[in-house]
N, C-alpha and C positions, 0 to 999 in steps of 0.2 A: 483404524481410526487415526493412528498417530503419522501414516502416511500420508492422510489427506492433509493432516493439521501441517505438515511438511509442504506439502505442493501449496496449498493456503499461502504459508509465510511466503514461498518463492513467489507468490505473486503480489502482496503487500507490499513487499520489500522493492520489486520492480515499481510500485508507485509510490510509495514514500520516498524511496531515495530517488526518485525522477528531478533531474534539475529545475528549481524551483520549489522541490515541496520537502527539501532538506528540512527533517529537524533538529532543532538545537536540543544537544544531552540536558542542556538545564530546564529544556521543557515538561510541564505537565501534555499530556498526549488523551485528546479524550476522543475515543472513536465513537461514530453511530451510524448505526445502518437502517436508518429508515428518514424518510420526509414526510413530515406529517405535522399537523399543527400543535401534536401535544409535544411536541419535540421544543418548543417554543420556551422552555425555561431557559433549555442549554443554552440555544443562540443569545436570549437577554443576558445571561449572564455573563458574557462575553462580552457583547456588545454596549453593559451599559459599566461596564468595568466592575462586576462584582467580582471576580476573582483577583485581578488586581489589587481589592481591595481588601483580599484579605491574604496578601500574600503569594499570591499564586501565580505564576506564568503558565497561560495556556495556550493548547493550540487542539484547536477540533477541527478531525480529519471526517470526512464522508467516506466510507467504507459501503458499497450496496451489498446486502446479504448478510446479518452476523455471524455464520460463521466464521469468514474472512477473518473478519475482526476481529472475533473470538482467538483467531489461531493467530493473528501476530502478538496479542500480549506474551507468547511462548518467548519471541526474541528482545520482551522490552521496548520493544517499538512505541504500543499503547501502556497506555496505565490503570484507563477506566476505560470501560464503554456503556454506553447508554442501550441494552443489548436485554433481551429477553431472556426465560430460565431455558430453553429449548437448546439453543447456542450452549448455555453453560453445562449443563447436563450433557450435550454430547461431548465437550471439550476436557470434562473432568473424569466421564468413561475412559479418554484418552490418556489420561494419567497428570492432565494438567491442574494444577492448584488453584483454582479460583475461588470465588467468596461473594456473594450477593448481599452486599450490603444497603440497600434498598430498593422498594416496587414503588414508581410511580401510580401503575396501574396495576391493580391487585385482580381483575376481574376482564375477559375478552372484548377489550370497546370496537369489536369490528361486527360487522352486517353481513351477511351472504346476500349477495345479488347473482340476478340469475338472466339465462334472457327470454325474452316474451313465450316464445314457446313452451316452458316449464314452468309447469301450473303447481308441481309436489313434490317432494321429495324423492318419489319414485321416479321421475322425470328425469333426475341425475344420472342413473344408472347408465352404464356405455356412454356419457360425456366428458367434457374438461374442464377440470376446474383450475386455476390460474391462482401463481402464488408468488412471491418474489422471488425468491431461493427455496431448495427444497434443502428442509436442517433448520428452517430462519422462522420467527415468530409468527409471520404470520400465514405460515405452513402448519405450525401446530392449530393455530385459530381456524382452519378451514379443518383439519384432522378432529377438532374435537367437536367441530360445527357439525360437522358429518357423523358422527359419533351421534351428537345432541340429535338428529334427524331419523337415528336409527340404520344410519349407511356407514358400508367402509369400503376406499379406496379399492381396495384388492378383490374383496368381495364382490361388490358391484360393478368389476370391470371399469374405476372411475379412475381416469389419466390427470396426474398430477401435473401441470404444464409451469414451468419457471419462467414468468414472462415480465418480469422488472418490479418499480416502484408499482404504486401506487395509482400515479397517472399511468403509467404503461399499462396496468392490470384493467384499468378504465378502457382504456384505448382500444385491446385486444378484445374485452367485451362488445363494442360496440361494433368491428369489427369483424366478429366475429370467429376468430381465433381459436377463443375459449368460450362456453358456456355456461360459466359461473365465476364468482371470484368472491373473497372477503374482502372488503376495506371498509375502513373511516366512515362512517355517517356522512360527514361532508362530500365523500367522495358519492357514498350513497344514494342520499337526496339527490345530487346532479345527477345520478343516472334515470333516476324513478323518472323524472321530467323530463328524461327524453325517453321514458318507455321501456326502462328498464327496471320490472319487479326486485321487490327484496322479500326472498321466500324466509327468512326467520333474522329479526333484529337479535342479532345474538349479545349484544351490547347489553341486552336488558334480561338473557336469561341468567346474569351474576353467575358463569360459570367460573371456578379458582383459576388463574392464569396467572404468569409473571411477564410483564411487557413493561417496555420505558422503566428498565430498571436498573441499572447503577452495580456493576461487576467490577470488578478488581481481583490481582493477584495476593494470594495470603502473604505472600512476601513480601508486599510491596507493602502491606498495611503494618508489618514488625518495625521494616525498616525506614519506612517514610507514615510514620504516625502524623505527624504535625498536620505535614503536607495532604497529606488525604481527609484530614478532618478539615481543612483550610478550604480545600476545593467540594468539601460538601455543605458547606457553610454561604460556599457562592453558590452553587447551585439552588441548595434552599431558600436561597433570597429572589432567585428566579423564577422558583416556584410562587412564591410572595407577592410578587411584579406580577408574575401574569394572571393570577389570580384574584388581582385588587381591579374592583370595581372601575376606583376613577382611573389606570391604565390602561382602561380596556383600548381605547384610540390608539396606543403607541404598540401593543400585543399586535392587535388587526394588520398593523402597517408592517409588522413582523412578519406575520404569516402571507399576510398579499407577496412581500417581497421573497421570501425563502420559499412558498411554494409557488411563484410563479404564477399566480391566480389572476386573473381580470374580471370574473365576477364577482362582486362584493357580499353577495346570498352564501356565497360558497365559501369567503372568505369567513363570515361571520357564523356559520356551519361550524365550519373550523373550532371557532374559538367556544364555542359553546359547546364543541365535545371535549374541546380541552379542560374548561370547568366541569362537564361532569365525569370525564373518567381519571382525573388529576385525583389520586389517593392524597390528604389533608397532611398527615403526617406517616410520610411514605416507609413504613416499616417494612423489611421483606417479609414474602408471603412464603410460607414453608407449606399452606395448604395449596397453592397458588402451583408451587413449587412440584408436591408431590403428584398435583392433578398430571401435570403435564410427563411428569417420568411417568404414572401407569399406563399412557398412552404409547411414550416413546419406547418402552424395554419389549414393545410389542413388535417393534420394526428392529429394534438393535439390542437384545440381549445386556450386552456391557451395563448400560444402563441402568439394567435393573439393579446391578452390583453395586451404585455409589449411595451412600447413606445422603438423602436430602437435606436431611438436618443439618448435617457437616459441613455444604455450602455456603451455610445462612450466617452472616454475622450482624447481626443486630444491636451490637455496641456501640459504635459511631453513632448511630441516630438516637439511641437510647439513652448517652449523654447526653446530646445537643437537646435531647425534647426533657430530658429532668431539669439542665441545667436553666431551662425555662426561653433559650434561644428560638426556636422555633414559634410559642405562643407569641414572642416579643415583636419577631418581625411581622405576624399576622396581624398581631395590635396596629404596627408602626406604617403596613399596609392599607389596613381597613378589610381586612380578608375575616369572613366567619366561616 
């Protein structure tokens, strides 16, 4: 494990320190590895200066795949990442100190799509299913999807294929590449309309997941207290923004621009699964948390070894939401 978290960082490090994407030591560093429209606090709160505003200098890098990302906080590179429990659970089998101190998404907001030919779950058997990273969240959400179907990888001869984001996983569907894939409702919908079934909206069977969730090192939270409640105080106000009703127009033009989108069905897809799998007061999920290790200790042992609980720090948000910060900005939003 701690050899890959090794070759991981030599590769970070080859594109962080690429000229041009220098960071400055006095940066906050927030990595994430996905494009998607729930991702859509991070970037407001960047872009509309809420870290600025509470102190904070940030820089967010796009990292594809979490574990990458996962393994550069090893060097200090990152600080946080916007990074699933999948990533963190294999990086702490590894011996690394991490800490989940918040789930945006407490529950799998992805869909298994499949393509026309596969009428059932039996229909998977001897095909490919397409995932971004194999280790990355939403390799668990296909692992556990299959699971919820009554299939396993191994078992039923089903080929895990790593073929990009989100659009890519689109792409090689219709392409035919691969034979199934999880994503986004948004991403979902557009396929069903061009005739690509969705064999189970797993978005809606509330299976425990931790996705879009807010990781940090234990160390960083001893020694940079201030600063990590500062940069969750932005982020929560982004959460706030994109959740408020009358912002919905400035969110939209968010997500059209960051994913790239020229259908505006697809864009507004987006934002409505952004409202409904956006946890209100994103506490981490330790149930969330545990689902996904009795999956993973089934392919990596180590795993089984790291106490879940230990992960979890729920104090940062457990202030902010006593000291009544969280209800104030949903007030000052218009968020219920």
């Amino acid at each position: 494990m701690m050899r890959k978290f090794k070759l991981a960082v030599t590769f970070i490090l080859s594109v962080v320190l690429t000229p041009g994407l220098l960071i400055a030591a006095s940066e906050v560093v927030i990595g994430y590895a996905n494009i998607s429209a729930r991702v859509s606090p991070l970037w407001i709160a960047q872009e509309k200066g809420f870290f600025a505003k509470y102190g904070v200098n940030v820089q967010q890098v796009y990292m594809p795949g979490s574990p990458v990302m996962i393994a550069s906080m090893a060097t200090g590179q990152v600080h946080f990442a916007n990074s699933g429990g999948t990533a963190a659970l294999g990086a702490a089998a590894g011996g690394l100190d991490l800490r989940v101190i918040g789930t945006f998404t407490s529950r799998i907001p992805f869909d298994l799509v499949v393509r026309p030919n596969i009428k059932n779950p039996k229909d998977l058997r001897g095909k490919r299913i397409g995932v971004q990273v194999i280790g990355g969240t939403i390799w668990m959400a296909a692992m556990l999807g299959l699971e919820h179907l009554g299939l396993d990888s191994r078992r039923d001869d089903i080929q895990v294929v790593a073929a990009g984001d989100q659009t890519m996983l689109s792409q090689a569907l219709a392409k035919g590449t691969i034979d199934a894939t999880v994503v986004d409702s948004a991403f979902s919908n557009d396929l069903k309309q061009r005739g690509f079934p969705t064999l189970v909206e797993l978005s809606k069977t509330s299976i425990p997941f931790v996705s879009n969730g807010i990781v940090v090192r234990a160390s960083y939270l001893i020694q940079q207290p201030d600063g990590a409640r500062n940069a969750l105080k932005a982020w929560l106000e982004g959460v706030a923004y994109a959740l408020s009703p009358r912002m919905k127009p400035a969110v939209i033009e968010t997500i059209v621009r960051r994913l790239k989108v020229s259908n505006p069905a697809l864009a507004e897809q987006g934002y409505q699964d952004l409202l409904r799998a956006t946890d209100r007061k994103p506490y981490p999920s330790l149930e969330g948390l545990n689902n996904v290790q009795r999956l993973m200790k089934l392919r990596n042992p180590a795993v089984g070894d790291v106490k879940a609980e230990s992960l979890i720090d729920a104090k940062p948000i457990q202030e902010l939401d006593q000291s009544g910060f969280i209800d104030q900005l949903y007030s000052a939003y218009g968020v219920k």
